[in-house]
KOLVEX-483067 format. One record per residue: residue number from 1; x, y, z of N, C-alpha, C, O in turn. Coordinates in pm, 1 decimal. Example, Ala and Ser with C-alpha at 12.3 -4.5 7.8 and 13.67 -1.06 7.14 Angstrom:
<gudos>
  resi      n_c1      n_c2      n_c3     ca_c1     ca_c2     ca_c3      c_c1      c_c2      c_c3      o_c1      o_c2      o_c3
     1    1319.0    -569.0     780.0    1230.0    -450.0     780.0    1320.0    -330.0     780.0    1423.6    -331.9     846.5
     2    1285.0    -225.0     708.0    1367.0    -106.0     714.0    1290.0       3.0     787.0    1340.9     113.8     803.9
</gudos>
This chain:
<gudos>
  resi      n_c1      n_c2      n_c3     ca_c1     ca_c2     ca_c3      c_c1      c_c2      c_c3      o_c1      o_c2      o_c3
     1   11964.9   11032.3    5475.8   11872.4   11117.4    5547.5   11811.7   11039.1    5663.3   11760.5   10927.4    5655.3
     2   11826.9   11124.1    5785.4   11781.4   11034.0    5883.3   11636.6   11068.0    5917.2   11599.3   11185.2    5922.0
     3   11545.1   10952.3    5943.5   11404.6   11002.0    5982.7   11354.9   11043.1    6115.3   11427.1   11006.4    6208.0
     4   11245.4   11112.8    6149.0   11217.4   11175.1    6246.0   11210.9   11081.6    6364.7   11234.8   11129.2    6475.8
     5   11179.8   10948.8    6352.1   11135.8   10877.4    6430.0   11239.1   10784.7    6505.0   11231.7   10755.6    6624.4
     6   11321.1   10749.4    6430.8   11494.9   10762.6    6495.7   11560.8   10815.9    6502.9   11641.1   10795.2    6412.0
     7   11602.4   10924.0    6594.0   11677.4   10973.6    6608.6   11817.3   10855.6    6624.8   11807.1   10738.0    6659.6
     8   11933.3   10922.8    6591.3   12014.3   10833.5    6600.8   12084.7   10796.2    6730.5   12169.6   10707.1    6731.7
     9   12038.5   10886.2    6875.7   12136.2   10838.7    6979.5   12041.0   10759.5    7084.8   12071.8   10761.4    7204.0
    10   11940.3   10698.8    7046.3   11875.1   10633.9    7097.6   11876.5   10481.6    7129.2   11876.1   10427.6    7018.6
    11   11877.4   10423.1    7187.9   11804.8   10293.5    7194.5   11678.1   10256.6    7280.3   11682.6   10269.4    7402.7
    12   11562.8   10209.8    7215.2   11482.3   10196.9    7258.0   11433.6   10056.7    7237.4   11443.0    9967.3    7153.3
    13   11336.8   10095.7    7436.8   11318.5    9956.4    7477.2   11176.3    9928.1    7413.4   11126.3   10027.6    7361.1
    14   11096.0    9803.3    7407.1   11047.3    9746.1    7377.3   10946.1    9690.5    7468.0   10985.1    9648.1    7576.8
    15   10786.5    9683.4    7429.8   10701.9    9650.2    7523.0   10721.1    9485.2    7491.4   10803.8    9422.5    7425.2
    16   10604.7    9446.7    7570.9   10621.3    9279.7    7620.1   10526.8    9217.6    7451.0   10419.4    9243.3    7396.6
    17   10603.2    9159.9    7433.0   10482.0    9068.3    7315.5   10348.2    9026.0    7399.5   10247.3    9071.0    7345.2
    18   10321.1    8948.8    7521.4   10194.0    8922.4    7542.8   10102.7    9082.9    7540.0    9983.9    9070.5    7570.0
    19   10130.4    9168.2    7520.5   10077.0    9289.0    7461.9    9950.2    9242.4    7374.0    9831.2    9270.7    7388.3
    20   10040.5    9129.6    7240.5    9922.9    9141.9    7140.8    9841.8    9021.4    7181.9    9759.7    8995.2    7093.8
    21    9836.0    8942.3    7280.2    9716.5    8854.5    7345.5    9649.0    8958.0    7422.5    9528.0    8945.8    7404.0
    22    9674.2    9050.1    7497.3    9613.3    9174.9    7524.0    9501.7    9260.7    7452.9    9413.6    9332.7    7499.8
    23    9528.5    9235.3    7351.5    9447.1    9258.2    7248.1    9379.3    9242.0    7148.0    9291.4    9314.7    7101.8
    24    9422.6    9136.3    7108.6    9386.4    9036.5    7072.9    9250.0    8951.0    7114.9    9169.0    8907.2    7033.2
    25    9241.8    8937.4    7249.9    9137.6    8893.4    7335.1    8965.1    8949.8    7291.4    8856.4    8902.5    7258.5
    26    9049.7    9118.5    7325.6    8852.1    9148.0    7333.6    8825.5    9178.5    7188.5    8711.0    9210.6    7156.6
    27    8919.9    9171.5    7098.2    8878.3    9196.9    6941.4    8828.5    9072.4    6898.8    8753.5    9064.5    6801.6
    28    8869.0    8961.9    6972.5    8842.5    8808.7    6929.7    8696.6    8798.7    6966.3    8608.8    8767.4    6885.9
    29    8678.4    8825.5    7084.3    8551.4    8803.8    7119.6    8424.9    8909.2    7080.9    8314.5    8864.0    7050.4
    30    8449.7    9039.7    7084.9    8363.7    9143.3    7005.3    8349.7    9079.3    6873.7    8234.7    9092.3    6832.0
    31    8437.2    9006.2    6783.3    8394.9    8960.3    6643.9    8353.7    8868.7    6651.8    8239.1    8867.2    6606.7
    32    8397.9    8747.1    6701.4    8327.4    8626.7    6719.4    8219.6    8605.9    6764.1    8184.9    8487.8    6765.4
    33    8129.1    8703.1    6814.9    7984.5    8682.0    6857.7    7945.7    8672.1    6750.3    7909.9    8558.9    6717.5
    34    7931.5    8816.0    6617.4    7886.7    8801.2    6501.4    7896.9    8693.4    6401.8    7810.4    8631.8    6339.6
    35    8042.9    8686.0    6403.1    8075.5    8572.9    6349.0    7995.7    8428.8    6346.1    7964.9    8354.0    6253.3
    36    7975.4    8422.5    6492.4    7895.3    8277.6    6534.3    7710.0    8270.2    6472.5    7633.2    8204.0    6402.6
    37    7717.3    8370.3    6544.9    7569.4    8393.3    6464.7    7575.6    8410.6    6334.3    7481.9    8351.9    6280.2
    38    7653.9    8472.7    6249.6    7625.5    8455.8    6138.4    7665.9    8294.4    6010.9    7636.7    8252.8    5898.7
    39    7719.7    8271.5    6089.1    7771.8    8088.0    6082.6    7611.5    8076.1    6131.8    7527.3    8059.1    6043.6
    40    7582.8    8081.9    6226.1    7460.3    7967.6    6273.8    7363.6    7970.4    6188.7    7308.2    7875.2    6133.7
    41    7338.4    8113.5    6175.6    7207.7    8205.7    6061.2    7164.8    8138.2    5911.7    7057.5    8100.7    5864.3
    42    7346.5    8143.5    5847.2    7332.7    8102.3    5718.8    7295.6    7966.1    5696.5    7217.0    7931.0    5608.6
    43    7371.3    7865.1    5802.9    7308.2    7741.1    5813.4    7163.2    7693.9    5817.4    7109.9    7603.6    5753.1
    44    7111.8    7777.8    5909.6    6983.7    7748.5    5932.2    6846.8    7844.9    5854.6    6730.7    7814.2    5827.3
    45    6890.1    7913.6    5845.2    6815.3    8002.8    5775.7    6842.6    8018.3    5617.9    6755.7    7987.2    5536.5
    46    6942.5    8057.8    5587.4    6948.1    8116.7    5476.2    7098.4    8125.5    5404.8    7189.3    8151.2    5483.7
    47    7138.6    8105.9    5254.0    7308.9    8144.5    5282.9    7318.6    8278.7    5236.4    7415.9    8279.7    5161.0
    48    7248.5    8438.2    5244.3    7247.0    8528.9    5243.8    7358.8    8613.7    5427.0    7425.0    8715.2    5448.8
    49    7312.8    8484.1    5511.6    7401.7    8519.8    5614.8    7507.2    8504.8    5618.0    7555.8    8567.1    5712.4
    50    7634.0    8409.1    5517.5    7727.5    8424.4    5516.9    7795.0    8543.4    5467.8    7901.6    8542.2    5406.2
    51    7737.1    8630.8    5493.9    7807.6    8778.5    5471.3    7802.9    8850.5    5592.2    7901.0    8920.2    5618.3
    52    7676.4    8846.8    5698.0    7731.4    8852.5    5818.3    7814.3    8769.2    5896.0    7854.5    8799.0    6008.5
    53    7834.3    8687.3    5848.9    7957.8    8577.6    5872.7    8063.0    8631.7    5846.4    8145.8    8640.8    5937.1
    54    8096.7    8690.2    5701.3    8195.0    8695.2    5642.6    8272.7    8862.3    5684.7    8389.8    8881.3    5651.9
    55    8222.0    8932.2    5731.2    8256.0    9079.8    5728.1    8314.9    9071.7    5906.1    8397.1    9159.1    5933.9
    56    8279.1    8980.1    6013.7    8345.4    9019.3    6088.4    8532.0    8882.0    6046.5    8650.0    8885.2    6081.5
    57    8438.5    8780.7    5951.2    8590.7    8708.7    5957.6    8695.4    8768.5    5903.6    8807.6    8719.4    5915.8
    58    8673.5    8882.5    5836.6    8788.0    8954.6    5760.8    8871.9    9062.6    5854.5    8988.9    9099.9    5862.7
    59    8744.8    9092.0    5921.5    8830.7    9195.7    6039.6    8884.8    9115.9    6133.7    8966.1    9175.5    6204.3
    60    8870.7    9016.1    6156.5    8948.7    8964.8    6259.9    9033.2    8896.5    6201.0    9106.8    8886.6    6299.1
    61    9093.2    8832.8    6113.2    9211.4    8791.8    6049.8    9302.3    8910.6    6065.2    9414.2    8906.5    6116.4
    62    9237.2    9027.0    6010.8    9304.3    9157.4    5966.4    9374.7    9194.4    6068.0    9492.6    9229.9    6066.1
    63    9289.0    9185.0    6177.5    9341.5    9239.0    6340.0    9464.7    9139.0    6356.0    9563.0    9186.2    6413.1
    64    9472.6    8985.2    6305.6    9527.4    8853.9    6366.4    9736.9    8939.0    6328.7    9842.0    8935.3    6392.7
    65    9691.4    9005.2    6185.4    9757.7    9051.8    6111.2    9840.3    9176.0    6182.8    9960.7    9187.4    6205.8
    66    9735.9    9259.1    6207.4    9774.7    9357.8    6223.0    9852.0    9394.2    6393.7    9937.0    9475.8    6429.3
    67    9768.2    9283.1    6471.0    9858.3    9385.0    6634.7    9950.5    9349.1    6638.6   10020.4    9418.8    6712.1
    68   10035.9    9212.9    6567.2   10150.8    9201.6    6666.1   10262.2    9285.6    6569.5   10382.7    9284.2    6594.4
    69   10204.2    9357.1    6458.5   10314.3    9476.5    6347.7   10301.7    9615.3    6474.7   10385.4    9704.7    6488.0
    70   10191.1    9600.9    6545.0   10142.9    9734.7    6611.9   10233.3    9775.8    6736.9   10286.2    9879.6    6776.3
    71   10225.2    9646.5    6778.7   10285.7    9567.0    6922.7   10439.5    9584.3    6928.8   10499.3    9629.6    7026.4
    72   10505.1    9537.0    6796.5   10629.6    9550.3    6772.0   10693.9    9686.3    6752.7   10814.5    9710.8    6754.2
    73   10537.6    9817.4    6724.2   10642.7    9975.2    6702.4   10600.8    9998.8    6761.7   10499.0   10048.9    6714.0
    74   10597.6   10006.8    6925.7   10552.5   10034.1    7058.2   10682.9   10077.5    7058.5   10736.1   10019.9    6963.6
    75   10783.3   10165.0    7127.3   10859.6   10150.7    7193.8   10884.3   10295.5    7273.4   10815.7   10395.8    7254.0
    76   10991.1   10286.8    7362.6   11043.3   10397.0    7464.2   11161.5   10431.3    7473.3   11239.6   10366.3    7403.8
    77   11209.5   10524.3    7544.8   11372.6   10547.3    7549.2   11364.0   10660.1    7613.2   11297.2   10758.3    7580.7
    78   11458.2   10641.4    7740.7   11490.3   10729.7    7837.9   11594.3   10846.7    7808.0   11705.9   10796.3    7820.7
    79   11606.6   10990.8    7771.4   11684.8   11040.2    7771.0   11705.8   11118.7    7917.6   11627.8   11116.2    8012.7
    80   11838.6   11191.7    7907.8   11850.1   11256.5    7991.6   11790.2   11377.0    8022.0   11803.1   11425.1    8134.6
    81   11720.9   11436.4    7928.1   11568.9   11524.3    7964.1   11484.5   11502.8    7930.4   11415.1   11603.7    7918.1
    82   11413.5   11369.9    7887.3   11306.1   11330.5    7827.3   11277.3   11224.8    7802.1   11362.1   11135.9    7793.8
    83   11136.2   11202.4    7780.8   11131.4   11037.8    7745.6   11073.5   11040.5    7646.9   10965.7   11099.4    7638.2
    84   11134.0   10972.6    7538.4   11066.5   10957.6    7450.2   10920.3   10886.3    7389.4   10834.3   10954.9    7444.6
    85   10871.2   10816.5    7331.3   10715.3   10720.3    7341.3   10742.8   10706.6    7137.6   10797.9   10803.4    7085.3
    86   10718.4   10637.0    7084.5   10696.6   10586.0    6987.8   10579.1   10467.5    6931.6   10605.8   10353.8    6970.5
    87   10493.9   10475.6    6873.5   10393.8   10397.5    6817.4   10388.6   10417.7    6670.7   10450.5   10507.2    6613.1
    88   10301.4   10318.6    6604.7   10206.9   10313.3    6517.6   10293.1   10261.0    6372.9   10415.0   10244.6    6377.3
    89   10227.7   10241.9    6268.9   10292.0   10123.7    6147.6   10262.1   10182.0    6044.4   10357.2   10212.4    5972.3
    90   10131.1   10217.2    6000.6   10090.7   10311.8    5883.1   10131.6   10460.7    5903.8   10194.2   10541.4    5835.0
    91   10066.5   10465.5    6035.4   10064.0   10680.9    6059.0   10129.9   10625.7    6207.8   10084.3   10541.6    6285.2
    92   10261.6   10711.0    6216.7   10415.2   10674.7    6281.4   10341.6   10861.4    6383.9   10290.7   10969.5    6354.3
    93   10379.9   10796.7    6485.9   10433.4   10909.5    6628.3   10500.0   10871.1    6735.0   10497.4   10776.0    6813.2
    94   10589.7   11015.1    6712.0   10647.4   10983.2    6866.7   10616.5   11099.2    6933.5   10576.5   11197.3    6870.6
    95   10632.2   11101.0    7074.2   10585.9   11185.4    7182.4   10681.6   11227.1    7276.9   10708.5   11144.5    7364.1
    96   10756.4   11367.6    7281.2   10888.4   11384.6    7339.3   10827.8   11444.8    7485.8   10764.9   11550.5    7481.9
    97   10847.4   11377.8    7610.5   10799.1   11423.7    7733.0   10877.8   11428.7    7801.7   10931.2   11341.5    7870.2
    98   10911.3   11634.8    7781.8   10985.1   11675.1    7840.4   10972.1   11663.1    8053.6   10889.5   11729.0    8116.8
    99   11066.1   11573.6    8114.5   11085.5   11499.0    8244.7   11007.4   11637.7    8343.7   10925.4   11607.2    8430.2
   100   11043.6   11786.3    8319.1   10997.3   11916.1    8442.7   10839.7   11927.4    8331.8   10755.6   12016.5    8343.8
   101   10835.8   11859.3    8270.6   10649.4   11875.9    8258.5   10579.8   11799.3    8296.1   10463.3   11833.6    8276.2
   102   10592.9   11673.5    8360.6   10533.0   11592.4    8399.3   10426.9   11652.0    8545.4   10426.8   11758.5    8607.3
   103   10372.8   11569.0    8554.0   10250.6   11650.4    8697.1   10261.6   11470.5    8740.5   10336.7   11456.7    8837.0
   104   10226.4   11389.4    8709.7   10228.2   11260.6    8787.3   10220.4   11156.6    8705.1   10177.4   11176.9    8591.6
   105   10250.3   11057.0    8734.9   10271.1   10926.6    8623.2   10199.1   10826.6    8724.4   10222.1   10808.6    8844.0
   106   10084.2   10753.6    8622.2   10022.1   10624.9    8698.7   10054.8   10539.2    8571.5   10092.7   10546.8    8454.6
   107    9997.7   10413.3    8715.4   10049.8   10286.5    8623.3    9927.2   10172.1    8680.6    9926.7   10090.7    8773.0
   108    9834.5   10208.4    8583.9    9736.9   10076.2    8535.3    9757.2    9966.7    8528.8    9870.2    9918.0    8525.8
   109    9606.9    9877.6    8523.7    9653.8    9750.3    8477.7    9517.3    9667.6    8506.1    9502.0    9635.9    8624.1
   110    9395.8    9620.1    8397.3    9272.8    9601.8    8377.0    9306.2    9467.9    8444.1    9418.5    9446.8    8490.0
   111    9176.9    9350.5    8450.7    9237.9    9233.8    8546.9    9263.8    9140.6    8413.0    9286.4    9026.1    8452.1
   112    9270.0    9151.3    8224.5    9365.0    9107.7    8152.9    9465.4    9122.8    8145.2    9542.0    9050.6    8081.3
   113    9504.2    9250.5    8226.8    9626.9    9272.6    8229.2    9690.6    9229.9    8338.4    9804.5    9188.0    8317.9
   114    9663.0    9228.4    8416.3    9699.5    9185.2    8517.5    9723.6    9034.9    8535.4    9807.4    8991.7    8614.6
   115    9606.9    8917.7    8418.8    9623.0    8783.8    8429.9    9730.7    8804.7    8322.0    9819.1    8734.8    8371.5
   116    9788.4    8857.8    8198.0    9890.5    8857.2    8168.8   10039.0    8899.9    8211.1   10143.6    8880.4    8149.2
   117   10024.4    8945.6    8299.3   10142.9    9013.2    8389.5   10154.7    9150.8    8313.0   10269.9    9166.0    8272.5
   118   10077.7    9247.3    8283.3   10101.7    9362.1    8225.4   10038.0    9476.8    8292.6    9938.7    9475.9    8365.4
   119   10111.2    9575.1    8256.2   10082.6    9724.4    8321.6   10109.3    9828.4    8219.4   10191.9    9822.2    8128.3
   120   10036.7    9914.3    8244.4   10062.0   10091.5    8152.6   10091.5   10178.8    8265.9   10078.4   10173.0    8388.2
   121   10139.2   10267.3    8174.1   10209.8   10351.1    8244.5   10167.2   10486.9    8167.1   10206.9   10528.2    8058.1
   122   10090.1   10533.4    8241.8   10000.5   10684.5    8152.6   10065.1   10797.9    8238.2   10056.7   10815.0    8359.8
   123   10132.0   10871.5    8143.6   10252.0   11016.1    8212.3   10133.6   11129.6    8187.3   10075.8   11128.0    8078.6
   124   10097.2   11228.0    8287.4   10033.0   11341.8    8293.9   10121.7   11500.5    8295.4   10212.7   11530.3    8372.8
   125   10077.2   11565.7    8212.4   10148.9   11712.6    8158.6   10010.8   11774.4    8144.4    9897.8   11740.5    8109.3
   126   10082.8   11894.5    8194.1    9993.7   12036.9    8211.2    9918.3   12033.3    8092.0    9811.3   12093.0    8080.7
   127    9975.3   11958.3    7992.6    9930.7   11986.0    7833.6    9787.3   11875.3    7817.5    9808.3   11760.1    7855.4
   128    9668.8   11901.9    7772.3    9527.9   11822.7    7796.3    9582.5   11699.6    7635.0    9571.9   11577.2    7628.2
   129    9623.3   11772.3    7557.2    9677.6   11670.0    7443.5    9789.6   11589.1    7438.9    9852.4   11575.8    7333.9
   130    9815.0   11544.6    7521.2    9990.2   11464.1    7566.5    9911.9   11354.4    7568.3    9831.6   11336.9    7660.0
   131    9926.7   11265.3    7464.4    9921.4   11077.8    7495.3   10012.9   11049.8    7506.8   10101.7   11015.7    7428.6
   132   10004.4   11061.9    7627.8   10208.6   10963.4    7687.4   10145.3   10873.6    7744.4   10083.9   10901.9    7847.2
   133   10143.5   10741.0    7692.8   10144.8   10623.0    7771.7   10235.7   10517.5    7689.5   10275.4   10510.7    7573.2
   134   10251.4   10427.8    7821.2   10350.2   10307.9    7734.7   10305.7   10228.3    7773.7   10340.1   10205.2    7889.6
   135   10156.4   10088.7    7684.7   10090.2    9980.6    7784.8   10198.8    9829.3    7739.7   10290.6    9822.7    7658.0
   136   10144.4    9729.2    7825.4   10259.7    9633.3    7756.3   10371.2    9612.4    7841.0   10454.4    9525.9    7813.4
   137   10382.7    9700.1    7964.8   10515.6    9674.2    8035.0   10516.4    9602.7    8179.9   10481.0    9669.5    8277.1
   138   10553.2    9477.8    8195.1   10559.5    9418.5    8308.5   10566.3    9503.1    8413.1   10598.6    9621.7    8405.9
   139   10528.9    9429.0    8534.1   10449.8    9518.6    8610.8   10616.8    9591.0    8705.3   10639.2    9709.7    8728.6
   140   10688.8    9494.5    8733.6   10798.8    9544.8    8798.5   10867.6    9694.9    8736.7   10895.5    9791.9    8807.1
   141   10886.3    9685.4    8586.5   10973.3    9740.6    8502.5   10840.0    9879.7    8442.3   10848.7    9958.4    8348.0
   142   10742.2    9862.6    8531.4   10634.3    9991.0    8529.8   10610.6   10075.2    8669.6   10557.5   10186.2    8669.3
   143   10666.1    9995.0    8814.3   10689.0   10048.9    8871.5   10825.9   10128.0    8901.0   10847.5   10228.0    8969.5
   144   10915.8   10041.3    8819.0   11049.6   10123.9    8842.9   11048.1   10246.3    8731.0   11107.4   10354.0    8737.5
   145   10948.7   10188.3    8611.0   10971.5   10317.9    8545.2   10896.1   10472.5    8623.2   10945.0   10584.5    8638.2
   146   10797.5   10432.3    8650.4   10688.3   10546.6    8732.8   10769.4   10605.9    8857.7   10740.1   10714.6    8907.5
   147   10888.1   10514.2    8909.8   10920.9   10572.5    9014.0   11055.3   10679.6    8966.5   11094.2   10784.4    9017.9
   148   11116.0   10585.9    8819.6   11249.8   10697.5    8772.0   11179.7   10846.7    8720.5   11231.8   10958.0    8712.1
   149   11063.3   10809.0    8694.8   11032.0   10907.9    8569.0   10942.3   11029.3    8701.5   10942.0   11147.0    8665.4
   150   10894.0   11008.3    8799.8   10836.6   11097.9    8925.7   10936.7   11173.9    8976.0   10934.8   11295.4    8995.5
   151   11066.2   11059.9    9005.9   11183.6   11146.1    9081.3   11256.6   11219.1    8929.4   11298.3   11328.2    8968.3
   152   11277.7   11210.6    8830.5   11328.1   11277.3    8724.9   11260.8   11376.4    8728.0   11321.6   11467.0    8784.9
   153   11110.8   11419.8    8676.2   11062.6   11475.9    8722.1   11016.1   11587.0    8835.3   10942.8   11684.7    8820.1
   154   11073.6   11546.3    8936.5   11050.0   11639.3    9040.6   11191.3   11713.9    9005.1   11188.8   11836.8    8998.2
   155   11309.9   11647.1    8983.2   11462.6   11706.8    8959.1   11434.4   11800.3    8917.9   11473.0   11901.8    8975.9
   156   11334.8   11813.8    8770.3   11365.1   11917.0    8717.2   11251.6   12027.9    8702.6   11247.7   12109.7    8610.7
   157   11147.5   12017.1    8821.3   11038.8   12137.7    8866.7   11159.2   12179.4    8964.0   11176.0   12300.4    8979.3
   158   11231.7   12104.6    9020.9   11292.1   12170.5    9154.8   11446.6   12244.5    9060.0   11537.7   12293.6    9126.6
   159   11452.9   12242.1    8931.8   11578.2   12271.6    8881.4   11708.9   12259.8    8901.9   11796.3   12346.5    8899.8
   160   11716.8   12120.2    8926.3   11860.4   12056.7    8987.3   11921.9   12011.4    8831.3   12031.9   11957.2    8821.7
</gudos>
């Protein structure tokens, strides 16, 4: 039995691993404030604070754990009427974006992303619930995608 999420005539590409330093970053530092203070707290104050110590060190191991499983079921695949989008490890989606629904495709890129060499690529449809994005993709291989996926796109509003 084949599952929904592979189809079988696919191959799909793969975002960039520095993805999970991408993310990695501001989860490191959103926890590690607490973290620090609660290290400093229990020392000096009291050891009742090693539990605010301890509750962000678990989430951030967890995270250490968890993005680069996240990072790795990122993926994409170009069909000939559609593009496909695939994410997620526990609760699995993919996102079929049909090429004559598209309205415009941008391609982001925060200045971490940018010191990592990375870009997203967020696809827009008439539809307000379409998460089509693919982040994670070097910046070259996000402009060539934005530029295949605009002119694909227009192909098929113009019905060629």
């Amino acid at each position: 039995m084949t599952s929904p999420f592979e189809p079988h005539d696919v191959t799909w590409n793969r975002v960039s691993p520095r993805l999970v330093t991408a993310r990695l970053v501001p989860g490191t530092i959103t926890l590690g404030i607490p973290l620090i203070a609660g290290v400093v707290l229990a020392i000096t104050v009291g050891p009742w604070f090693w539990i605010l110590a301890g509750v962000p060190a678990v989430f951030l191991v967890w995270s250490i754990f968890l993005v680069p499983r996240q990072v790795r079921a990122i993926g994409y695949a170009e069909r000939d009427d559609d593009l496909l989008i695939r994410k997620g490890v526990m609760f699995r989606s993919m996102v079929v974006v049909p090429y004559g629904r598209m309205q415009y495709v941008d391609v982001e890129a925060g200045p971490l992303d940018r010191k990592l060499g990375l870009a997203k690529v967020q696809l827009h449809t008439a539809s307000v619930g379409t998460d089509a994005q693919i982040p994670g993709l070097p910046p070259d291989e996000a402009a060539r995608l934005r530029d295949r996926l605009a002119s694909r796109g227009e192909a098929r509003l113009a019905g060629l």
